[in-house]
Backbone as CSV, one residue per row, in Angstrom:
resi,resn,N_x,N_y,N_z,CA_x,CA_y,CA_z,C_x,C_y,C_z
1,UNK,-164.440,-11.741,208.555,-165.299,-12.803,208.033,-164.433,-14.001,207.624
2,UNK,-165.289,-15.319,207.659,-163.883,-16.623,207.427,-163.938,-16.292,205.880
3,UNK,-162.949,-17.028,205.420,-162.833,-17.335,204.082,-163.648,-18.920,204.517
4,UNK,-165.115,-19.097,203.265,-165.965,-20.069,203.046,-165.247,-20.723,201.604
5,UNK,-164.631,-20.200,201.069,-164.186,-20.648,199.802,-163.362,-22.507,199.984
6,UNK,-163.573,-23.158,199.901,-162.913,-24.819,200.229,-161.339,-24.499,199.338
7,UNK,-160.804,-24.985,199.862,-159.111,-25.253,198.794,-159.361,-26.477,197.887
8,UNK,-158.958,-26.589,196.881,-158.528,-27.793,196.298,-158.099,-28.815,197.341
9,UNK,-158.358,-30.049,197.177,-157.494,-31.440,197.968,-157.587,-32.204,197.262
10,UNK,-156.446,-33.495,197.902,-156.174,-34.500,197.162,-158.124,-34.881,197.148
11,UNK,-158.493,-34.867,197.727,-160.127,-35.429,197.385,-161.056,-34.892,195.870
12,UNK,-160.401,-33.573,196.109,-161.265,-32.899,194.656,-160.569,-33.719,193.880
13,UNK,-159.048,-33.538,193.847,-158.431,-34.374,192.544,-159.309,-35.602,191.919
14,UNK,-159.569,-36.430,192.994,-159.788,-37.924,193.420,-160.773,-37.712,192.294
15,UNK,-161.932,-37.215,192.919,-163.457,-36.983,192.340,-163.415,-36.863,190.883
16,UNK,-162.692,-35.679,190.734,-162.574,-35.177,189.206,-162.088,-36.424,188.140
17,UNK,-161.004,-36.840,189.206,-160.147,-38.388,188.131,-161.235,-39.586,188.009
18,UNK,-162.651,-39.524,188.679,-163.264,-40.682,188.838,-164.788,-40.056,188.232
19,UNK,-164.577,-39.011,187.526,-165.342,-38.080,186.610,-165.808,-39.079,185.228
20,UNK,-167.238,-39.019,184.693,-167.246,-39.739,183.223,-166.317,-38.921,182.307
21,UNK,-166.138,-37.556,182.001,-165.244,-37.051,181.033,-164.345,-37.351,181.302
22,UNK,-163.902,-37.112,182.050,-162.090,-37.611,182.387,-161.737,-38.918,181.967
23,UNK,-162.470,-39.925,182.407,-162.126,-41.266,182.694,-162.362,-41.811,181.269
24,UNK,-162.974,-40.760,180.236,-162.884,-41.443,178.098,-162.200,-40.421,178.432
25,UNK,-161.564,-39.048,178.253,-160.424,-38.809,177.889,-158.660,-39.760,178.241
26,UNK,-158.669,-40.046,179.016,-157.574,-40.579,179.586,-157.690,-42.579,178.602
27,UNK,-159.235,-42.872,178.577,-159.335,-44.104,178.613,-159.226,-44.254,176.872
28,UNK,-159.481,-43.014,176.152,-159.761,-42.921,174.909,-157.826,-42.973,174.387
29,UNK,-157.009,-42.339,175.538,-155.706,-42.228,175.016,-154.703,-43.582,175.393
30,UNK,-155.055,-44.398,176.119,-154.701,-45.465,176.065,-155.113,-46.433,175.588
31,UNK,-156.273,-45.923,174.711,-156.255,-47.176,173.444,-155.796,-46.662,172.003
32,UNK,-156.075,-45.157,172.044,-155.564,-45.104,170.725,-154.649,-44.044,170.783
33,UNK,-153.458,-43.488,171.427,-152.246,-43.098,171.810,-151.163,-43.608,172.403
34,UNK,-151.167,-44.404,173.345,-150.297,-45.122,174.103,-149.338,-44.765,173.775
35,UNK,-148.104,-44.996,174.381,-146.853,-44.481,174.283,-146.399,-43.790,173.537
36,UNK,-145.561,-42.789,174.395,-144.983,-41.436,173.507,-143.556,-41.668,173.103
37,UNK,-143.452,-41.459,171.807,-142.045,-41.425,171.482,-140.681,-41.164,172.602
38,UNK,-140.979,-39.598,173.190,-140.249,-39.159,174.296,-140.267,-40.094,175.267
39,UNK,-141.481,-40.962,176.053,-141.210,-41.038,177.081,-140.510,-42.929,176.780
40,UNK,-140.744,-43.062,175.711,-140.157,-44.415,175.317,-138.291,-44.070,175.330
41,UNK,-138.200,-43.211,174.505,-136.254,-42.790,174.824,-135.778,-43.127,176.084
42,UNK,-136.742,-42.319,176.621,-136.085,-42.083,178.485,-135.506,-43.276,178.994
43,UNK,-137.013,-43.673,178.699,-136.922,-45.400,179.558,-136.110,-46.621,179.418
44,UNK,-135.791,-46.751,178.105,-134.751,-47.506,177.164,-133.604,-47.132,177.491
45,UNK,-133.287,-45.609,177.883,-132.069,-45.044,178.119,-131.654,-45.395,179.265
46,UNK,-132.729,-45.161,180.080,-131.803,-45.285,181.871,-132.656,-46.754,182.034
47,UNK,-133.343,-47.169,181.704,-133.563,-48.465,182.024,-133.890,-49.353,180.836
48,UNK,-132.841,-49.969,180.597,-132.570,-50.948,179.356,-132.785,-52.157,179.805
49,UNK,-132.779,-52.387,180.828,-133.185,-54.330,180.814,-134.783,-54.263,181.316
50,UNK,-135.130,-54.885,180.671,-136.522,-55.451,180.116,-137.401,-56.175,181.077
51,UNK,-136.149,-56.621,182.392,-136.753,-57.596,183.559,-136.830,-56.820,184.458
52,UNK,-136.381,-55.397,184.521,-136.056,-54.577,185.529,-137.799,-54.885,186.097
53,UNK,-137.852,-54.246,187.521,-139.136,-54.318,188.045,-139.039,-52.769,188.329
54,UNK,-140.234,-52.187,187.673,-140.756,-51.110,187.557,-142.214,-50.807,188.105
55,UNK,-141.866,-49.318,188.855,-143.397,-48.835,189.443,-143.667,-47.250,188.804
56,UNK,-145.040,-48.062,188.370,-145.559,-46.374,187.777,-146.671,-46.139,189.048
57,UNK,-146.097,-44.530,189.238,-147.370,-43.913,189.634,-147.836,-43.516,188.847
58,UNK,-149.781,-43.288,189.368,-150.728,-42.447,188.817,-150.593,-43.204,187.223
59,UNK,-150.712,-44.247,187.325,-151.184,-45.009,185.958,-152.250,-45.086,185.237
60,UNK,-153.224,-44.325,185.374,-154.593,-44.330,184.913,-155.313,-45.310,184.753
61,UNK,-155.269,-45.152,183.268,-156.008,-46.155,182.667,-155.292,-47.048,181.952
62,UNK,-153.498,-47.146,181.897,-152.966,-48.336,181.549,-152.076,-47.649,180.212
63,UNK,-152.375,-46.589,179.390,-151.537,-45.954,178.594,-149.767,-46.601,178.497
64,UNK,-149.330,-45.968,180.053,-147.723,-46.344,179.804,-147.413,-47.778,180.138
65,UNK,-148.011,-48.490,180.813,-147.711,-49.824,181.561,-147.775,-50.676,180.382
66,UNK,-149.160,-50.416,179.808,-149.733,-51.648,178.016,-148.667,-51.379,177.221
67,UNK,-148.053,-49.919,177.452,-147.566,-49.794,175.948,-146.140,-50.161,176.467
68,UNK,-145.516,-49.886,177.727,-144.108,-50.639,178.090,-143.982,-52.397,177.915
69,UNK,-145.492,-52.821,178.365,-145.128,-54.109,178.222,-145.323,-54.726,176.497
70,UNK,-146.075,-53.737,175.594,-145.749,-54.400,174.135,-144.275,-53.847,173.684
71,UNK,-143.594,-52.967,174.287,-142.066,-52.918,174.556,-141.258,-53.918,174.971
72,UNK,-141.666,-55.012,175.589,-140.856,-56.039,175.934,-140.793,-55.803,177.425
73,UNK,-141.046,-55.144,178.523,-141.202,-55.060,179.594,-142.176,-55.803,180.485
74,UNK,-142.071,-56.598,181.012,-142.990,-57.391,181.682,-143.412,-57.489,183.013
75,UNK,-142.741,-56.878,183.916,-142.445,-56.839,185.726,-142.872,-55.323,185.576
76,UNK,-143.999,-55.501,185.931,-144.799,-53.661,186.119,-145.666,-53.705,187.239
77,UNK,-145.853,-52.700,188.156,-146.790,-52.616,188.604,-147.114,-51.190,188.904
78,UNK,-148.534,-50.959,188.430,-149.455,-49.532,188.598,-149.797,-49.141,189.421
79,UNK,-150.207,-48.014,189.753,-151.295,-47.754,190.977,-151.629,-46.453,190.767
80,UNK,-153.132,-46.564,191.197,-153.866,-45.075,190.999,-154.624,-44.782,191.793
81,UNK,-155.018,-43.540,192.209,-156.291,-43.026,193.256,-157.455,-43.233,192.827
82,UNK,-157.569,-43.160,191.274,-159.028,-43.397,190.947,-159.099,-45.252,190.319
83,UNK,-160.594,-45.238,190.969,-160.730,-46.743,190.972,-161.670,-46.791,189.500
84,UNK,-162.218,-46.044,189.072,-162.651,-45.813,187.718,-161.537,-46.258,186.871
85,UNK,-160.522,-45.511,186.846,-159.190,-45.325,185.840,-158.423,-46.390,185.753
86,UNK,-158.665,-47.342,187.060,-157.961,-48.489,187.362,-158.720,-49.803,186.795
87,UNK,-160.298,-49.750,187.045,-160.705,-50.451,186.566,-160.631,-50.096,184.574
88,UNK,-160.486,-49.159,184.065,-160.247,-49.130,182.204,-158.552,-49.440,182.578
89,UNK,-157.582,-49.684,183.162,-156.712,-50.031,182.970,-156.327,-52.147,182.620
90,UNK,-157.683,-52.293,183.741,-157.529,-53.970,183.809,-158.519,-54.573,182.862
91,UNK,-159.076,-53.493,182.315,-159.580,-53.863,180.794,-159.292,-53.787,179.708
92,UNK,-158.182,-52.875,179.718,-157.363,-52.376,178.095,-155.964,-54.008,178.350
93,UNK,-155.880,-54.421,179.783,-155.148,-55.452,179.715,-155.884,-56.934,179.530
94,UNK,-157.006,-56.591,179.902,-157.249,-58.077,179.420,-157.752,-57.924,177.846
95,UNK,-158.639,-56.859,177.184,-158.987,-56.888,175.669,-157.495,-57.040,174.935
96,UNK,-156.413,-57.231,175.402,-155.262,-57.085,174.648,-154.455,-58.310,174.895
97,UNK,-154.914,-59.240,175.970,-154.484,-60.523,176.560,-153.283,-60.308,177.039
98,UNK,-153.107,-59.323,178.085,-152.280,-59.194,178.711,-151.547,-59.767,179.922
99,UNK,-150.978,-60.617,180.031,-151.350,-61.147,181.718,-149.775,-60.573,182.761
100,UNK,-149.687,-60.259,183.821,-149.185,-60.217,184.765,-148.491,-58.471,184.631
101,UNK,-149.715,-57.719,184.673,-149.104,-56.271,185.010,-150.060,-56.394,186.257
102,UNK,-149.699,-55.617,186.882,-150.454,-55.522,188.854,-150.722,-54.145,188.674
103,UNK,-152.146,-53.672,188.388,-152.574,-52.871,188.764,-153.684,-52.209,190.170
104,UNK,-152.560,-51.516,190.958,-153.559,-51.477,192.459,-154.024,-49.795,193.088
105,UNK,-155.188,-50.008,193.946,-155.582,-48.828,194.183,-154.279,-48.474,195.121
106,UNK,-153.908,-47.325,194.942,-152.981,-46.496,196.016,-152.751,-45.073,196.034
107,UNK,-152.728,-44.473,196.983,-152.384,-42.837,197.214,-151.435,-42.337,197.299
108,UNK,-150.711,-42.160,196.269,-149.333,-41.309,195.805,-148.443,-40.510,197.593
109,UNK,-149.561,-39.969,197.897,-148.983,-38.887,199.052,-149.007,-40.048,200.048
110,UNK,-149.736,-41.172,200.087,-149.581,-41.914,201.571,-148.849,-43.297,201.655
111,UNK,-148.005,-43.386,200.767,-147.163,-44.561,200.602,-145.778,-44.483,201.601
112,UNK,-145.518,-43.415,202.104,-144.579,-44.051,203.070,-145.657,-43.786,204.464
113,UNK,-146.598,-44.004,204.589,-147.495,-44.368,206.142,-147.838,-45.790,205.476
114,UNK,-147.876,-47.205,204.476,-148.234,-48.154,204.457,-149.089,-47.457,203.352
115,UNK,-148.806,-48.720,202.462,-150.088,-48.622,201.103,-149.964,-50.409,200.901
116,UNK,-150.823,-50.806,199.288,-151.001,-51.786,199.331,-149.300,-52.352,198.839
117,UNK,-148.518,-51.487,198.346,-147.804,-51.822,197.400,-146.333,-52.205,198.246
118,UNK,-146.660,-53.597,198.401,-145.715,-54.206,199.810,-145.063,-55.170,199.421
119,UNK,-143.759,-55.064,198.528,-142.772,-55.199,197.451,-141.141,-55.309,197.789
120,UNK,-140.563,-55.951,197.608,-139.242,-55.683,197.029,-139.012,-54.208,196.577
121,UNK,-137.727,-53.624,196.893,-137.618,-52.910,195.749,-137.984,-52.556,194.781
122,UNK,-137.967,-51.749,194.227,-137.798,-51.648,192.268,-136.801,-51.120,192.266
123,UNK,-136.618,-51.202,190.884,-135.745,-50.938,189.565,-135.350,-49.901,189.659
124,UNK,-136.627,-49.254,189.240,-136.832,-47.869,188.872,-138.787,-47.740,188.590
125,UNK,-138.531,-46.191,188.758,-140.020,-45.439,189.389,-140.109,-44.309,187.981
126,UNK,-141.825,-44.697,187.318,-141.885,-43.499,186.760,-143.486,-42.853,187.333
127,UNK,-143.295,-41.535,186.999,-144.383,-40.802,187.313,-145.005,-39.702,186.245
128,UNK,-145.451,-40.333,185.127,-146.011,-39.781,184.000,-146.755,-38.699,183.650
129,UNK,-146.952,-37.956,182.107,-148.027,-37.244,182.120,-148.312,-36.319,183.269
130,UNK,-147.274,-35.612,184.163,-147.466,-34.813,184.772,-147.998,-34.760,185.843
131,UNK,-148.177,-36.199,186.282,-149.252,-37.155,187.761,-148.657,-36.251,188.781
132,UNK,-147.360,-36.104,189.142,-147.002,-35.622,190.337,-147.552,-34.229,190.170
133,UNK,-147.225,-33.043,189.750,-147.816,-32.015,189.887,-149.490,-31.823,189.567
134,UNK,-149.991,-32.757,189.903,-152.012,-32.938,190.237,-151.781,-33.151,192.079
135,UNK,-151.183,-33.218,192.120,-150.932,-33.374,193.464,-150.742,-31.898,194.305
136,UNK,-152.319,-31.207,194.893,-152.387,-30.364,195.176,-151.869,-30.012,196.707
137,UNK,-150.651,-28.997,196.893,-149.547,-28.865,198.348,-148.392,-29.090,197.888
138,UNK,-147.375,-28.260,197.948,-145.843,-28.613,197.984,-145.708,-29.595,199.150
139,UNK,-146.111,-29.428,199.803,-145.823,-30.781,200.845,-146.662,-31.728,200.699
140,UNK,-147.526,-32.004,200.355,-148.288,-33.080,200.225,-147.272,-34.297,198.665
141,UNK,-146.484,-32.948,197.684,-145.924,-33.778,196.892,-144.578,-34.217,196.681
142,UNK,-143.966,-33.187,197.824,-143.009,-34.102,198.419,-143.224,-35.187,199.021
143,UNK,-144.560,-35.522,200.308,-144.312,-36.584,200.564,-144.485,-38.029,199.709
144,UNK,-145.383,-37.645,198.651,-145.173,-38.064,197.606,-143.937,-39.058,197.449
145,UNK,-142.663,-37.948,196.891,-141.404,-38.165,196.643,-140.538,-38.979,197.509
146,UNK,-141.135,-38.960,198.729,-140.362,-39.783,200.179,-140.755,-41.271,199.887
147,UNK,-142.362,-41.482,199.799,-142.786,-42.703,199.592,-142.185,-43.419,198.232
148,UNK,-142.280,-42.386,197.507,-141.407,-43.431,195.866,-139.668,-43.699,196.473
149,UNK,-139.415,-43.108,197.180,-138.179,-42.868,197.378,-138.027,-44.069,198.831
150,UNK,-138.777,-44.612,198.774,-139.135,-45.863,199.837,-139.030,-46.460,198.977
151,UNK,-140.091,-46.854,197.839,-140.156,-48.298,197.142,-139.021,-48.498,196.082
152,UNK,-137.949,-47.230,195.716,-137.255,-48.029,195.402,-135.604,-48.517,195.576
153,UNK,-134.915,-49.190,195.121,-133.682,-50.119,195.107,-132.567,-48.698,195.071
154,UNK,-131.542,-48.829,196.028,-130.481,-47.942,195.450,-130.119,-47.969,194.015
155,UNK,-129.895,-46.874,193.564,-129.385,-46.751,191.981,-130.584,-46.542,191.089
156,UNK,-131.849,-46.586,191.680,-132.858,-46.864,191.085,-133.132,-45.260,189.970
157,UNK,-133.501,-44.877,188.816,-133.739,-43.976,188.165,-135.743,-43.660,188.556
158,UNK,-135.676,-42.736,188.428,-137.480,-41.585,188.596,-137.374,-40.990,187.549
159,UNK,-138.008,-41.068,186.405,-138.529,-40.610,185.615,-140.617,-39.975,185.906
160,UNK,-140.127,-38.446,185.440,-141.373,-37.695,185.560,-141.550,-36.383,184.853
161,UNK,-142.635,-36.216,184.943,-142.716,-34.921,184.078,-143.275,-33.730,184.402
162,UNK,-143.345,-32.372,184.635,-143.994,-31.244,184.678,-144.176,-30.311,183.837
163,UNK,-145.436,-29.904,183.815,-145.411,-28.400,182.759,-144.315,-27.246,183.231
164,UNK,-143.853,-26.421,182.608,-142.646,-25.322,182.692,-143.146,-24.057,182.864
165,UNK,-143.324,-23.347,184.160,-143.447,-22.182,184.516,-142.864,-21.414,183.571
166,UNK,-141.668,-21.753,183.421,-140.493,-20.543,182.880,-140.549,-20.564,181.298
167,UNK,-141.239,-21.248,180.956,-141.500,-21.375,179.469,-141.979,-19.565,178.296
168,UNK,-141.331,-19.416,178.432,-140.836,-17.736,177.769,-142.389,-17.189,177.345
169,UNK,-143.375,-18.633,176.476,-144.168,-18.042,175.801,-145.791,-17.507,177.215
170,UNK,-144.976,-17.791,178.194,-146.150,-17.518,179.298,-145.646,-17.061,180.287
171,UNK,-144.546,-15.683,180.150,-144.074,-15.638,181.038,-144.752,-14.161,181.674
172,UNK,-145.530,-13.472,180.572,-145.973,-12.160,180.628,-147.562,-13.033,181.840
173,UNK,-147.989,-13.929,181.394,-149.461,-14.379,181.827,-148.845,-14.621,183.421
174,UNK,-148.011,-15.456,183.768,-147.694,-15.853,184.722,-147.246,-14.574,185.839
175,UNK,-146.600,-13.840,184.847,-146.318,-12.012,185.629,-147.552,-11.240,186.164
176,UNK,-148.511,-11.401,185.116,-150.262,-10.923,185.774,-150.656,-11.744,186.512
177,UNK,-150.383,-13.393,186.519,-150.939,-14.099,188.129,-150.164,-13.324,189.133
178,UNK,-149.172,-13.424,189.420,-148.215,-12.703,190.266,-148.477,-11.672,190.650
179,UNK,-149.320,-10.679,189.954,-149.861,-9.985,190.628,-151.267,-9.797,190.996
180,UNK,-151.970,-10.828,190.478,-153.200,-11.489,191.560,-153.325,-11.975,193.036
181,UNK,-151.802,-12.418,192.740,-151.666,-13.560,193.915,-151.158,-12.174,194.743
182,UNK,-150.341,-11.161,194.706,-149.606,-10.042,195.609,-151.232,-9.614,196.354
183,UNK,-152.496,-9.270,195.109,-153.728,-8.415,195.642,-154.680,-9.393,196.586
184,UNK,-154.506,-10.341,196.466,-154.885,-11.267,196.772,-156.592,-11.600,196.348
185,UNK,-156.353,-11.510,194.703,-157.372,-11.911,193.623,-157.289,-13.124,192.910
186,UNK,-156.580,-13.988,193.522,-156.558,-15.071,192.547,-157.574,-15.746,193.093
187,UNK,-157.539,-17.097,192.149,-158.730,-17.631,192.740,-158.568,-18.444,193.773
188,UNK,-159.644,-18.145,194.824,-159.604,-18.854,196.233,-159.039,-20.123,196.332
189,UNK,-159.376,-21.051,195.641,-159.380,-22.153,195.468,-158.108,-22.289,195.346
190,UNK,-157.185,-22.080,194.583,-155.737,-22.496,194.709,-155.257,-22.649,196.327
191,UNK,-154.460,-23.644,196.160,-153.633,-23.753,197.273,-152.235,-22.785,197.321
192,UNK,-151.270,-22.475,195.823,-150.296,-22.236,196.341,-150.046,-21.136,194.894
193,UNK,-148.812,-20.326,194.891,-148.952,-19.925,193.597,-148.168,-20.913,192.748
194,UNK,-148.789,-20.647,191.355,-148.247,-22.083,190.243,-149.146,-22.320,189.947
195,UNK,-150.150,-22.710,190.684,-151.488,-23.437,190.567,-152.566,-23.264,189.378
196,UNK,-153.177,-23.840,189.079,-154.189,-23.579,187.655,-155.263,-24.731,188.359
197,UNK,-156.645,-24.405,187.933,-157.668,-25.551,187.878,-157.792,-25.213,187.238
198,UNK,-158.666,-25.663,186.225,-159.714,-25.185,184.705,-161.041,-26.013,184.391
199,UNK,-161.847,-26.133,183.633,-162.409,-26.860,182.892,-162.611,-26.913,181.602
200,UNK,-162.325,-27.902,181.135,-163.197,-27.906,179.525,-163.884,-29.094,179.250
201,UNK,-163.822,-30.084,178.158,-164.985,-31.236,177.806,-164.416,-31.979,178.338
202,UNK,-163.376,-32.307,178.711,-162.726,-33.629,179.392,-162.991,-33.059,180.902
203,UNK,-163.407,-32.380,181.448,-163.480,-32.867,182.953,-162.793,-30.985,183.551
204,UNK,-162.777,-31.017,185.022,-161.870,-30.667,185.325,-160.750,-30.934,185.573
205,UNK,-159.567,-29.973,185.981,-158.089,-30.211,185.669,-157.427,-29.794,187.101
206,UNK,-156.278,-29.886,187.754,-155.791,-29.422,188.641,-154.389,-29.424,188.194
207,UNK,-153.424,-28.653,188.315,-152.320,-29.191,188.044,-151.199,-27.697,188.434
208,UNK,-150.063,-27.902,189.165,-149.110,-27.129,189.901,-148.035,-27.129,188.523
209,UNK,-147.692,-25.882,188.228,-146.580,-25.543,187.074,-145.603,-24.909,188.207
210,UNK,-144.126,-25.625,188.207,-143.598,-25.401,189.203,-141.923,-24.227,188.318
211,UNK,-141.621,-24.116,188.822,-140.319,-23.354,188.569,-139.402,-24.646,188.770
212,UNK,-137.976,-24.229,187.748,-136.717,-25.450,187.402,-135.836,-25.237,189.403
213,UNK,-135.960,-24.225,189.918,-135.474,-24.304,191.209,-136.383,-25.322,192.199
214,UNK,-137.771,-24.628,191.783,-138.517,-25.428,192.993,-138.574,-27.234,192.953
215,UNK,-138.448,-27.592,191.438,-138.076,-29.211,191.232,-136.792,-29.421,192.101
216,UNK,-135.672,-28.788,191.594,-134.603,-29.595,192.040,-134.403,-29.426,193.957
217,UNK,-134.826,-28.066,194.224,-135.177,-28.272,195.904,-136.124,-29.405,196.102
218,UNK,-137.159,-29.884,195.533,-137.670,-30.969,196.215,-137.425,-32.202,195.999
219,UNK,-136.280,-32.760,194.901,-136.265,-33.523,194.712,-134.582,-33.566,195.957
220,UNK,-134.314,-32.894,196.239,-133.057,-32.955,197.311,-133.528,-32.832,198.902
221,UNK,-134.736,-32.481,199.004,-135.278,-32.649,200.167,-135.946,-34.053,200.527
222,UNK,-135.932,-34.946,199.187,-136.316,-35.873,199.266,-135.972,-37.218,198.772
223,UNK,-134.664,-37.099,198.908,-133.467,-37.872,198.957,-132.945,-38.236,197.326
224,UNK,-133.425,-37.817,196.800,-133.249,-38.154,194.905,-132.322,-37.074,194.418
225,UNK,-131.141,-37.660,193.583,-130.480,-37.136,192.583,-130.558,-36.461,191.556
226,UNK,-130.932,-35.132,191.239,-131.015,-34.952,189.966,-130.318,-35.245,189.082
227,UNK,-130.567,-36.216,187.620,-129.801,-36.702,186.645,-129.808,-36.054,185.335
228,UNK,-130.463,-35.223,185.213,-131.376,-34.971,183.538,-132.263,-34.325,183.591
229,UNK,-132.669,-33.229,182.773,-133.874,-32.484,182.187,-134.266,-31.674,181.027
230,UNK,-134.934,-32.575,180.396,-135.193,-31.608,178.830,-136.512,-31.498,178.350
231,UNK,-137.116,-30.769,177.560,-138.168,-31.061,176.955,-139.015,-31.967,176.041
232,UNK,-139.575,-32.166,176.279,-140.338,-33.574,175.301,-140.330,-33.205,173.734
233,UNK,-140.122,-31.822,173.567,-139.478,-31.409,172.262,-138.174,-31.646,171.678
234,UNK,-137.024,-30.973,172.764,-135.923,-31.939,172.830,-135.929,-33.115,172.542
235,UNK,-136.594,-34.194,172.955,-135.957,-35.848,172.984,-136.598,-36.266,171.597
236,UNK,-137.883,-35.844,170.954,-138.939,-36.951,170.043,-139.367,-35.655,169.370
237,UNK,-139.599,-35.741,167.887,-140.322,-35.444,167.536,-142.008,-36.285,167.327
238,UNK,-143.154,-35.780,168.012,-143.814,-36.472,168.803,-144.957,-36.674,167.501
239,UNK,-145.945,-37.454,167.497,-147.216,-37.546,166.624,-148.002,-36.667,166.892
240,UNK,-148.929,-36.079,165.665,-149.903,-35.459,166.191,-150.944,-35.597,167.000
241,UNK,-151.320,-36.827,167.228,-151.929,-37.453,168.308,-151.432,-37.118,169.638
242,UNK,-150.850,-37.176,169.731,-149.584,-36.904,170.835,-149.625,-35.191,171.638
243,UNK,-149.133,-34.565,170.006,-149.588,-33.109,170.706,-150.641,-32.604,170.545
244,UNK,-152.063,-33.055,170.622,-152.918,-32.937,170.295,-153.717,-33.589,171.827
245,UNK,-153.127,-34.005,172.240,-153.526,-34.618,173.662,-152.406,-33.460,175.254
246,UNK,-151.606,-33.294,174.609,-150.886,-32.845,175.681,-150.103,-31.683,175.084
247,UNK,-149.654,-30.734,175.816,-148.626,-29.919,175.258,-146.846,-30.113,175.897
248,UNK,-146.150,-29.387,174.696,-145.003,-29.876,175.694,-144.574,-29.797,176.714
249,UNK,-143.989,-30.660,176.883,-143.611,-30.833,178.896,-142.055,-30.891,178.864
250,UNK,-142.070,-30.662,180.594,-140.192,-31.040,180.488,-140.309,-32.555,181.239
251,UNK,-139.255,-33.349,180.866,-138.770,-34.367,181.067,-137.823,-33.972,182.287
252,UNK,-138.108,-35.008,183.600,-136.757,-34.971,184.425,-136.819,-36.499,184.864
253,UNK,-135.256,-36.681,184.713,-134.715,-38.113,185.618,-133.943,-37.471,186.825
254,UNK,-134.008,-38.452,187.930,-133.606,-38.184,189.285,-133.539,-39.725,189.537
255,UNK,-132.243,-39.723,190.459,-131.583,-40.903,190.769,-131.597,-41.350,192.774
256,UNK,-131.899,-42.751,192.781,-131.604,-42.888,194.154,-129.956,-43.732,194.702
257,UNK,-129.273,-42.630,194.954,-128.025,-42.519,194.936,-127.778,-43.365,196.292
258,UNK,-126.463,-44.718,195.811,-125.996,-45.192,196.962,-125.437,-43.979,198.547
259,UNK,-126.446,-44.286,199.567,-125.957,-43.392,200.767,-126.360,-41.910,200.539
260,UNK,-127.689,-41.806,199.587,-127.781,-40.556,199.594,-129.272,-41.016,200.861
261,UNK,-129.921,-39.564,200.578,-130.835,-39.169,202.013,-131.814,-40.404,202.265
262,UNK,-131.597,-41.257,202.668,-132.954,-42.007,203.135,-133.096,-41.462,204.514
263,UNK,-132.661,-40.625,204.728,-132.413,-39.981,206.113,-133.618,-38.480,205.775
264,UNK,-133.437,-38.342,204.385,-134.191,-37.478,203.935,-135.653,-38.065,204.072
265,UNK,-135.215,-39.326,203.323,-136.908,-39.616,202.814,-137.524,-40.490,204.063
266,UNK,-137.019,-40.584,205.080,-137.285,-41.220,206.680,-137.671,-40.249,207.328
267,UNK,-137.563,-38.598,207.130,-137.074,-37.754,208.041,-138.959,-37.754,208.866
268,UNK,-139.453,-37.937,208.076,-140.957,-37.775,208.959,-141.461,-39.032,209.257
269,UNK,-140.948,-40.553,209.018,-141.106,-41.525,208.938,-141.240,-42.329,210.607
C-alpha cells in the first residue's frame, strides 16, 4: 500500500509562518523583546563596524534588523518566505521611523538559482532564532548554506543558531525517538530523524535539532569555516522575556574563508 501520509515541505513551513498565531507570536516579540543580549555580543564581536552591510535571513517580523539598527547599524537587508511576517516587519519600521532597512520576499533554499536579493556582497550573514533548521531536508538546508555562501564577501562571518540534540537533559527522549525511527513509528510526517513538528497557541512549529557533527559537516560541504560555538547561556545572561520566548540554543559563527570552497558552494551551480 503507498504511504498517503504528505512529508513536511518548505510549503507547510511557508503556510504555518503566514498563520494568524504565528505571525502575533513572532510580531508580539519584535515589539516587545527585540534583541537578545547573546545575539547582540556575537555581532559586536565579529562584526564591529556599524557600516558593515549585513544580510539576515528569515527576518520575520523585524525583531533583529529594528533592534541592530537602534544599535547603530544601518546597511541591513531582510528577507523572508512569509509575506505576512514581512509585511509586520515594514511596520514595526515605519511606527518607529525607521528609514532604509530593505526588507524583501525571498526563499532561503533558492537563492543560489536567482532571488530578489541582487547585491554586492555583504559583510557578513546572520541567520537567527533557529531560521535555518525550519528548513525541512538536510539538503534542502544546505542549499540554503550555498546561496548565503553566494551573497557573501570573502572574510565575511555567518552567525546562526540551532537547538542541541546532544543537550544531556534530552538525551534519554531522543534515545526513545531512535527507536521509533529503527520501528518505523515515528511520525510520518517527518522528513528525517532530528525532526519535531508540534503545536501549541502560537501556531504550528517545524524545526530539525541537529547533532554538533552534522553542523560542522554541512557547514564544510558548503564552503564555510567553522569559527565558534557556544550556548546562549554561555555568552548572556538573558531576560526573562527572553527565556520565556525561546529556550536555550547554541550559538555558531562560520567564516567565508579567502580560497576556501566556492567550488563547494558552485558545486550544483
Amino acid at each position: 500500500m503507498c504511504d498517503s501520509i504528505a512529508k513536511i515541505t518548505g510549503d507547510t513551513v511557508r503556510d504555518d509562518y503566514n498563520s494568524i498565531n504565528t505571525v502575533l507570536h513572532y510580531t508580539r516579540a519584535a515589539h516587545f523583546i527585540g534583541l537578545w543580549k547573546s545575539e547582540l555580543r556575537l555581532i559586536e564581536q565579529y562584526l564591529p563596524d556599524q557600516q558593515a552591510r549585513l544580510l539576515e535571513a528569515g527576518c520575520g517580523a523585524g525583531r533583529v534588523a529594528v533592534g541592530l539598527w537602534h544599535q547603530g547599524y544601518r546597511r541591513i537587508t531582510g528577507f523572508d518566505f512569509s509575506s505576512e511576517l514581512l509585511d509586520q516587519a515594514e511596520n514595526l519600521a515605519r511606527e518607529q521611523g525607521i528609514t532604509g532597512l530593505n526588507f524583501l520576499q525571498a526563499d532561503a533554499t533558492q537563492l543560489a538559482l536567482g532571488s530578489l536579493i541582487d547585491y554586492q556582497p555583504f559583510d557578513g550573514v546572520l541567520f537567527l532564532f533557529n531560521g535555518l533548521m525550519q528548513i525541512p531536508g538536510r539538503e534542502n538546508r544546505r542549499q540554503a548554506l550555498r546561496g548565503l555562501h553566494r551573497l557573501a564577501r570573502c572574510g565575511a562571518p555567518f552567525i546562526f543558531t540551532t537547538h542541541d540534540r546532544e543537550d544531556p537533559a534530552d538525551l534519554k527522549e531522543w534515545a526513545m525517538e531512535a527507536e521509533r525511527w529503527a520501528k518505523g513509528e515515528q511520525n510520518r510526517r517527518l522528513v528525517e530523524f532530528g525532526d519535531r513538528y508540534f503545536t501549541d497557541h502560537n501556531g504550528n512549529t517545524f524545526m530539525h535539532l541537529p547533532d554538533r557533527n552534522e553542523v560542522l559537516a554541512d557547514l564544510a560541504a558548503t564552503g564555510w569555516t567553522h569559527v565558534h560555538d557556544s550556548t546562549r547561556n554561555e555568552l548572556a545572561s538573558e531576560t526573562p522575556k527572553v527565556r520565556n520566548f525561546s529556550d536555550n540554543c547554541r550559538f555558531w559563527v562560520a567564516r567565508k574563508e579567502q580560497g576556501r570552497a566556492d567550488s563547494a558552494a558552485l558545486a550544483e551551480g
